[in-house]
C-alpha positions in Angstrom: 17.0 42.2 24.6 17.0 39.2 26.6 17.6 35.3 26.0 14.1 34.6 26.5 13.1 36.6 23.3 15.9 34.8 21.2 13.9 31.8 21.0 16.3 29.9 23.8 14.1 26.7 25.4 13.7 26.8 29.7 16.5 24.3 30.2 18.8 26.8 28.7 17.5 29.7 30.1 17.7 28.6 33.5 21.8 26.9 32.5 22.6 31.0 31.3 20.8 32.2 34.1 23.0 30.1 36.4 26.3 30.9 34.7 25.3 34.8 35.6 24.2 36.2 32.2 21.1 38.4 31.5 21.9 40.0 27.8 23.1 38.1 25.2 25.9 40.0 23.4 25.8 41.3 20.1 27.1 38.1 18.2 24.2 36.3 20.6 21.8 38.7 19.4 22.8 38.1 15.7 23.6 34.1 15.6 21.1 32.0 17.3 18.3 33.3 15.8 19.5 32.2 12.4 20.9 29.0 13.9 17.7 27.7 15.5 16.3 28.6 11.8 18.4 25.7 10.9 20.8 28.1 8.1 24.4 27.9 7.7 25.7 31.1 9.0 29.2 32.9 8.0 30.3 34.8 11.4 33.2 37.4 12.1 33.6 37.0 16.0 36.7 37.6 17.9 37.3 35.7 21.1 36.1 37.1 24.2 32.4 37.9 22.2 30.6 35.2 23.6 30.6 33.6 20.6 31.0 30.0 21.7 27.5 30.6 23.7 26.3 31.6 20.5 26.5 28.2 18.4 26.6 26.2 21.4 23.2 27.5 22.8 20.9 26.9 19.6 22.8 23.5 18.9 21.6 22.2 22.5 18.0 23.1 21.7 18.0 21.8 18.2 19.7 18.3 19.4 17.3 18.5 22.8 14.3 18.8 20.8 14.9 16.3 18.1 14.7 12.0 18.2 16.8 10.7 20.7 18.4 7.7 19.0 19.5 4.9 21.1 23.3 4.4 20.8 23.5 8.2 20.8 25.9 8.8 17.7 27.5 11.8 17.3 25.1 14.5 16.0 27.0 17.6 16.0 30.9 18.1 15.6 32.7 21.0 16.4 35.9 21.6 15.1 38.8 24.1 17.0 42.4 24.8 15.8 44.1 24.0 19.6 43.5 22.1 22.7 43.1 24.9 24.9 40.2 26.3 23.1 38.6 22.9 22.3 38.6 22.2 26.1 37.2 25.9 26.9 34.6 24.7 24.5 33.8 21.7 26.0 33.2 23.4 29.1 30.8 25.6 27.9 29.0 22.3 26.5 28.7 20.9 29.5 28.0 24.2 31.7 24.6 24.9 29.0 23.9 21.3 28.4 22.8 20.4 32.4 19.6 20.7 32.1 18.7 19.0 29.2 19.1 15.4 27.8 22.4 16.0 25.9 25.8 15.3 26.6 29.7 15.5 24.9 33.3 14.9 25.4 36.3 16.3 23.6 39.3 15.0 22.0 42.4 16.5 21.3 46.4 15.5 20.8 48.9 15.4 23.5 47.2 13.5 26.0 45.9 9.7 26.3 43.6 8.4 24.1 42.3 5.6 26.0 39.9 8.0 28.2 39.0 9.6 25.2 38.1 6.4 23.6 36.2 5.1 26.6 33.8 8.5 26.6 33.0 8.2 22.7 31.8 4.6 23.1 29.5 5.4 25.9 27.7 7.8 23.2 28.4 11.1 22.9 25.2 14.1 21.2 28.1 16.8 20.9 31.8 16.4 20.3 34.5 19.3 19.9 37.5 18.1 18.6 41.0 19.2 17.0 41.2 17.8 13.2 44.3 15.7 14.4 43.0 13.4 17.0 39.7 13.7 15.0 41.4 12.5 11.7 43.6 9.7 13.3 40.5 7.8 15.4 38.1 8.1 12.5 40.6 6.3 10.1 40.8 3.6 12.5 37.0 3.4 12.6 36.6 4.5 16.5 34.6 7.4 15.7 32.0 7.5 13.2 30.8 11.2 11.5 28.1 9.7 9.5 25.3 11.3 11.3 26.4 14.7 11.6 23.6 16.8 11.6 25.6 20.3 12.4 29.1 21.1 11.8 30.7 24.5 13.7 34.6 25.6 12.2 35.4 27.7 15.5 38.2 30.0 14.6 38.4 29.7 11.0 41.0 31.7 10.3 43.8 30.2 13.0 42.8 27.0 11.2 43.9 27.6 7.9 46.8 29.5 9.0 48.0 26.4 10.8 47.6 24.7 7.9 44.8 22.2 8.7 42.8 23.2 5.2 43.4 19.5 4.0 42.5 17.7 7.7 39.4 19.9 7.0 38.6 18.7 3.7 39.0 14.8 4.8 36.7 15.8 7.2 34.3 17.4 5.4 34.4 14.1 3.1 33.6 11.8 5.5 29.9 13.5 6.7 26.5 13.3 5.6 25.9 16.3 2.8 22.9 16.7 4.1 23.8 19.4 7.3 23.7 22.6 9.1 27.2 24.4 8.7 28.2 27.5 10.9 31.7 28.9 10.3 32.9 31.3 12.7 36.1 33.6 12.3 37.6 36.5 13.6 37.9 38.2 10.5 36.6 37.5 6.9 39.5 37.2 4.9 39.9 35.9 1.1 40.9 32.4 1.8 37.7 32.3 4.4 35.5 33.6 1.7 37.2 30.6 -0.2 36.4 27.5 2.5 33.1 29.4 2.9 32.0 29.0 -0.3 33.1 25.3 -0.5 31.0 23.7 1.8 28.4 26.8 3.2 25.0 27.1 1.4 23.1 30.2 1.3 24.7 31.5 4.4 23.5 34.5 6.6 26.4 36.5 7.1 27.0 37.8 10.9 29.3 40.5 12.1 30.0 41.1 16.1 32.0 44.2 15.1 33.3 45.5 11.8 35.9 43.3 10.2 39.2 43.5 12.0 38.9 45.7 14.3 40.3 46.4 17.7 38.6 46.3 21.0 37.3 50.1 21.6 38.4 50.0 25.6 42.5 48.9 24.4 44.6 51.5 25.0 47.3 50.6 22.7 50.8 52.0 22.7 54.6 51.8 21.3 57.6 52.2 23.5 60.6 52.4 20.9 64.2 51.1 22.0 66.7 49.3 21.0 66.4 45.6 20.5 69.1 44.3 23.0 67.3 46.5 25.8 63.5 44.5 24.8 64.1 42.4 28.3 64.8 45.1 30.6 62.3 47.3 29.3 59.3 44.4 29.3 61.3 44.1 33.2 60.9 47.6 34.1 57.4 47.8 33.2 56.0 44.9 34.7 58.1 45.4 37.4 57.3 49.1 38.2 54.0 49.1 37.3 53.3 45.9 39.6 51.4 44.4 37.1 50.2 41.1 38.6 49.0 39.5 35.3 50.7 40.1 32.2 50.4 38.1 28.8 53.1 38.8 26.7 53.9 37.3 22.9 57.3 36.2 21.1 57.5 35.4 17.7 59.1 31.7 18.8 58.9 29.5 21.2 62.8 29.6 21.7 62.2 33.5 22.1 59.1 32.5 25.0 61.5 30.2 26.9 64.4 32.8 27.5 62.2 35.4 28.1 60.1 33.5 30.9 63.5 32.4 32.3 64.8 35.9 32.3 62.0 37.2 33.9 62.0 34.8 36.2 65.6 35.5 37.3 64.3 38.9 37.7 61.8 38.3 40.3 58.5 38.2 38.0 57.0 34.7 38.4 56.7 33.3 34.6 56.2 30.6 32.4 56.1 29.9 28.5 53.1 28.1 26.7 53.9 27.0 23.4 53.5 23.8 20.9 56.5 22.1 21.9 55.2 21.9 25.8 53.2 19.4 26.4 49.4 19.4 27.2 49.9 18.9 31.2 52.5 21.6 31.2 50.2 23.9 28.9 47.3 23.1 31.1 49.5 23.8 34.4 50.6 27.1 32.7 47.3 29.0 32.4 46.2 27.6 35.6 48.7 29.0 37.4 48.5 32.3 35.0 44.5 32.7 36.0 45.1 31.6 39.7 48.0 34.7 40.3 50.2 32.1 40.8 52.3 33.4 37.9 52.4 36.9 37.0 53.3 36.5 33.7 52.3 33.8 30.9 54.7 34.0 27.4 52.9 32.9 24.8 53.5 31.9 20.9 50.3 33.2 18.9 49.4 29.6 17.7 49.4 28.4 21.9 47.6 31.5 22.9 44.6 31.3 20.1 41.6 30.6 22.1 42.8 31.0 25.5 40.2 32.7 27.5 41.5 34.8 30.1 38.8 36.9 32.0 39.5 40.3 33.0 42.9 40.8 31.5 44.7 44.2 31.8 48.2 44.3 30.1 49.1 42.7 27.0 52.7 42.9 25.6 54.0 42.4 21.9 57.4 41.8 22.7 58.2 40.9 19.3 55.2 42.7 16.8 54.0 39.5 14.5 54.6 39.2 10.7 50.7 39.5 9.9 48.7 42.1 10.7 46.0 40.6 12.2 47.8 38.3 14.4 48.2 41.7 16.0 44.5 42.2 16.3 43.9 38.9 17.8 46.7 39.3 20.5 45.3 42.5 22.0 42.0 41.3 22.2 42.8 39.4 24.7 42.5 42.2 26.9 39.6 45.2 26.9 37.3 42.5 27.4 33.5 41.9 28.8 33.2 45.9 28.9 36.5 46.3 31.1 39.8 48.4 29.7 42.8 47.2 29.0 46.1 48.0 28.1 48.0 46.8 24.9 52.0 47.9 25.0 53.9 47.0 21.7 58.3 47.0 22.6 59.3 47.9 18.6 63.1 48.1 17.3 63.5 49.6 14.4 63.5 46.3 12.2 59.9 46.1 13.0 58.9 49.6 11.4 57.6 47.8 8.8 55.1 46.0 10.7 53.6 48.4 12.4 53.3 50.5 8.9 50.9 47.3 8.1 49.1 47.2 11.9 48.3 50.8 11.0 47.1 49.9 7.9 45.0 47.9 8.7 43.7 49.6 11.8 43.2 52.7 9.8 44.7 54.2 12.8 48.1 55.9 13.6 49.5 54.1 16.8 51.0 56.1 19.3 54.6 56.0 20.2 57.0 56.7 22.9 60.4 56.4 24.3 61.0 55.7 28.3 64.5 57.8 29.4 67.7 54.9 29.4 65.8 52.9 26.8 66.2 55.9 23.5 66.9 53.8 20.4 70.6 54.0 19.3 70.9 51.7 17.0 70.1 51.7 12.9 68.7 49.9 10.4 71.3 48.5 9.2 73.3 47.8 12.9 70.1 45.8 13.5 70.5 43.7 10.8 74.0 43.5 9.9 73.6 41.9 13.6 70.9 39.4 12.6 72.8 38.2 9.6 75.8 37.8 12.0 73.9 35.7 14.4 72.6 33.6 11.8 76.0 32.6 10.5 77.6 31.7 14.4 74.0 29.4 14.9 74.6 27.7 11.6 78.2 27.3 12.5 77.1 26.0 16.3 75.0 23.5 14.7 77.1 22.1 12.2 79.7 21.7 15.0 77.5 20.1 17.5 76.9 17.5 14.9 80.3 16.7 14.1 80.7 15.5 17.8 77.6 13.4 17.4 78.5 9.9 17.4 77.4 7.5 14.8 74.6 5.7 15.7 74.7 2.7 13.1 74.0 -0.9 13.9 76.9 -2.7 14.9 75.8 -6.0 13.3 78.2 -7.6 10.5 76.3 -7.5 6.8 76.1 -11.2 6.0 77.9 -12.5 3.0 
């Protein structure tokens, strides 16, 4: 199958003939179809399907071929849970959109508004945006979403689990009723079926692959040791393997800053990317990552949702996640556009539990190893007789750190 017979106009032919694509993918094949129909449409679509192409593509040619109004108001809105994937969005707006009459800008948190500002008054067809920044400007009457014609919710699912489901509803509010909405999620779970059905009207349901499934070129496997030898194992491997780009996760972002810092006292070039960096240093991060410049990029799963990484070959739980399918977006990060990768899971034995529900889910039995020096010695209960230990000496730390604190209180004299 090729573009051509999807319906796709010649301006965006010759754009996705330029960007070096001859088959659309599966999702491709599936979406734009129904979008150009003008139906909502409920998609499951991990990242790395080419499912931005496959909204963005049929909302060009539906925008290109409609009225051009004079003071260009916004016509379509698409909504992303993070910066990093509403600026990978934007790109592909602007990469499709050349060679047509349509144009759009992005706006997200962490950066100045002021340029942001200055691009939405010029007039913008398209703009992809972060409910945040989107929320704030619209209450103070800079943006205006009362001629949306089609609204995208890219990633779904991180949304709600970030907890933007009431940004979403003001949102929602504040747009014509009248509109295309295409949904798009990496797996279909009850609380998607829920926002689906809120605002979605007889949608056409879409499915890249079955629902939450793994990438079939991932070779994924668990190397079991003990949870105070997690650094020097992650060390070892990267280190003896020379792997030259690595993405590995931590369940917090303390957890990614001392194990970047500790790898780079090792020799391995790394950095952490999580929400308490700043966009700059986020941006500078994954540049660096994708460049080689850095071997290794530590990542929270809310920072590392949408990042698109090309090519990747090793991906690393260092610390499994508490939800299953966090687990299934994290290793398709890698395996990706038809090449193999390699997903390696470090598990102590206070994470048994997890990977009980990864297998579950899967409907697959994971395979499992133990690398000579690294044998797990420790039980259970050591592991979390250990934890509880910890817990206490932070809480103690803290409470004593702010019993050194000076008081801050004004200095004036209460009047009389």
């Amino acid at each position: 199958m090729s573009f051509k017979s999807l319906g796709l106009s010649e301006a965006l032919l010759k754009a996705v003939s330029k960007k070096g694509y001859t088959a659309p993918s599966p999702i491709q094949q599936k979406a734009i179809p129904k979008v150009l129909e003008r139906k909502d449409v409920l998609a499951s679509a991990q990242t790395g399907t080419g499912k931005t192409a496959a909204f963005t593509l049929p909302i060009l040619q539906i925008l290109n071929s409609g009225h051009q109004l004079r003071k260009r108001p916004i016509r379509a809105l698409i909504l992303t849970p993070t910066r990093e994937l509403a600026a990978q969005v934007m790109d592909d707006v602007k990469t499709y959109s050349e060679f047509t009459n349509c144009n759009g800008t992005v706006i997200f948190g962490g950066v100045s508004e002021k340029p942001q500002i200055k691009a939405l008054r010029k007039g913008v067809d398209i703009l992809v945006a972060t409910p945040g920044r989107l929320l704030d400007l619209q209450s103070r009457n800079i943006i205006s979403l009362a001629n949306i014609e089609i609204l995208v919710l890219d990633e779904a699912d991180r949304m709600l689990d970030m907890g933007f489901l009431r940004d979403i509803k003001k949102i929602l509010a504040v747009m014509p009723s009248k509109r295309q909405n295409l949904l798009f999620s990496a797996t279909f779970s009850k609380d998607i079926k829920k926002l689906a059905n809120t605002f979605l009207h007889h949608p056409v349901m879409v499915e890249a692959t079955p629902e939450n499934t793994t990438a079939e070129k991932v070779n994924q496997l668990i190397y079991r040791t003990n949870k105070s030898k997690k650094t020097k194992l992650v060390t070892k491997l990267i280190d003896e393997g020379d792997w030259q780009q690595v993405l590995v996760f931590t369940r917090t972002k303390h957890g990614a800053n001392r194990l970047s810092q500790k790898l780079d006292k090792a020799g391995i070039t790394a950095l952490a990317i999580h929400g308490n960096k700043s966009q700059g240093a986020r941006t500078k991060a994954l540049a660096g990552f994708k460049s080689g410049k850095t071997r290794v990029l530590v990542a929270t799963d809310i920072a590392a949702r949408g990042l698109d990484i090309p090519l990747l070959p090793h991906v690393i739980n260092y610390e499994l996640p508490n939800v299953p399918e966090d687990y299934v977006h994290r290793i398709g990060r890698t395996g990706r556009a038809g090449a193999s990768g390699q997903a390696i899971s470090i598990v102590s034995v206070d994470e048994d539990e997890y990977v009980r529900g990864i297998e579950k889910l899967l409907d697959e039995r994971l395979e499992s190893e133990t690398i000579p020096g690294f044998e797990v010695t420790e039980t259970l209960k050591e592991v979390l007789d250990k934890k509880a230990e910890n817990k206490v000496k932070h809480r103690a730390s803290r409470k004593q750190s702010q019993k050194k604190k000076p008081f801050k209180g004004s200095n004036r004299r209460r009047k009389k």
